[in-house]
N, C-alpha and C positions, 0 to 999 in steps of 0.2 A: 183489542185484537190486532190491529192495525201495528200497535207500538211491535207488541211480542215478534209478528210475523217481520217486521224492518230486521230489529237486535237478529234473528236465527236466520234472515238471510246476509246480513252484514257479517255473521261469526262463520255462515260457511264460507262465504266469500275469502274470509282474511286464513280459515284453515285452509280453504285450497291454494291459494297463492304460496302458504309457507310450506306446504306438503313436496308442492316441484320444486324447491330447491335442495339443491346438493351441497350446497356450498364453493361449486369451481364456476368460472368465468366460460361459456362456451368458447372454444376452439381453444381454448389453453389448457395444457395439460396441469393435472396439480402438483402439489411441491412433493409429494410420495411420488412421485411415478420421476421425476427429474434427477438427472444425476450430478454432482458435483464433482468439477473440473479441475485439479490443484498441478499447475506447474513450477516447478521450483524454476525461483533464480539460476541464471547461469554463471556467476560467478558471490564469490564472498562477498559483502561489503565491510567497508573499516570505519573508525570513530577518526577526528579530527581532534587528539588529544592535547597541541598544542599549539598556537600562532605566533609569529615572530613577522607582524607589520611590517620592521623597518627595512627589514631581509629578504621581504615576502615571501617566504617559507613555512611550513608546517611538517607538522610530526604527524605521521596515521600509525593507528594500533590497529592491526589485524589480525583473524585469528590463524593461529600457527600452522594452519593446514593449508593457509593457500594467503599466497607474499606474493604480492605485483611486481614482474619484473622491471629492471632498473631502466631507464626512458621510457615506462607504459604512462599511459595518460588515464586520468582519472577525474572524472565529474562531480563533484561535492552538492550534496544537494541537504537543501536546510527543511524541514515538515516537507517534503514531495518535492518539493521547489527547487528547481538546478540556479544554484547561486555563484557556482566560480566553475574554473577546472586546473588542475594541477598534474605537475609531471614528477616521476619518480625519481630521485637520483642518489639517492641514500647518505650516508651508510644508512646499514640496519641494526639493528641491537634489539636481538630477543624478538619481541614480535613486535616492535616500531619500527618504522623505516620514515627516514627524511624528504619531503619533496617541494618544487618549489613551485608557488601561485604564479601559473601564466593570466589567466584570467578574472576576471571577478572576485569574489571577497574569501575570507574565511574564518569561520566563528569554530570554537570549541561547543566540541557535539553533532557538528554538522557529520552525515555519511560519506562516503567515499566509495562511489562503484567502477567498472568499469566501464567502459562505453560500449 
């Protein structure tokens, strides 16, 4: 008698525990009711399509809708990581344009934003 009456107070026990939940965290709202944020970049980024070491210069390929003007400066940044910066000085051809490493390094692939 003893055992039976523990298990039917142990079983209600563990259904009332799981009955109040809801599944959210008090004072957090849930992920339904939260809205999502998206602001776009403000400017295009480009690719690092070519390096010339001994010139310290590089080629960016951009896309054709938006060409960095000639002396803009531009951050190269390798997985997130700002790794050089460079200046624009052309010429351009089609949608590359030439510019030369003031700073830091530069790998092909690397991004190219503005600052």
């Amino acid at each position: 008698m003893r055992v039976w009456l523990s298990v039917l107070l142990l079983g209600a026990l563990t259904l009332a525990g799981c009955a109040g939940k809801t599944g959210t965290v008090p004072g957090k709202a849930s992920p339904a009711s939260q809205k999502l944020i998206v602001t776009p970049e403000a400017g295009a980024t480009g690719t690092v399509v070519l390096v010339n070491p001994a010139a310290r210069c590089v080629v960016l390929n951009f896309p054709l809708s938006w060409m960095p003007a000639l002396e803009q400066r531009l951050s190269l940044y390798r997985r997130g990581l700002k790794v050089g910066e460079v200046q624009v000085t052309g010429p351009q051809r089609e949608d590359n344009i030439v510019a030369d490493l003031i700073a830091g390094e530069a790998q092909v692939g690397d991004e190219a934003r503005a600052q």
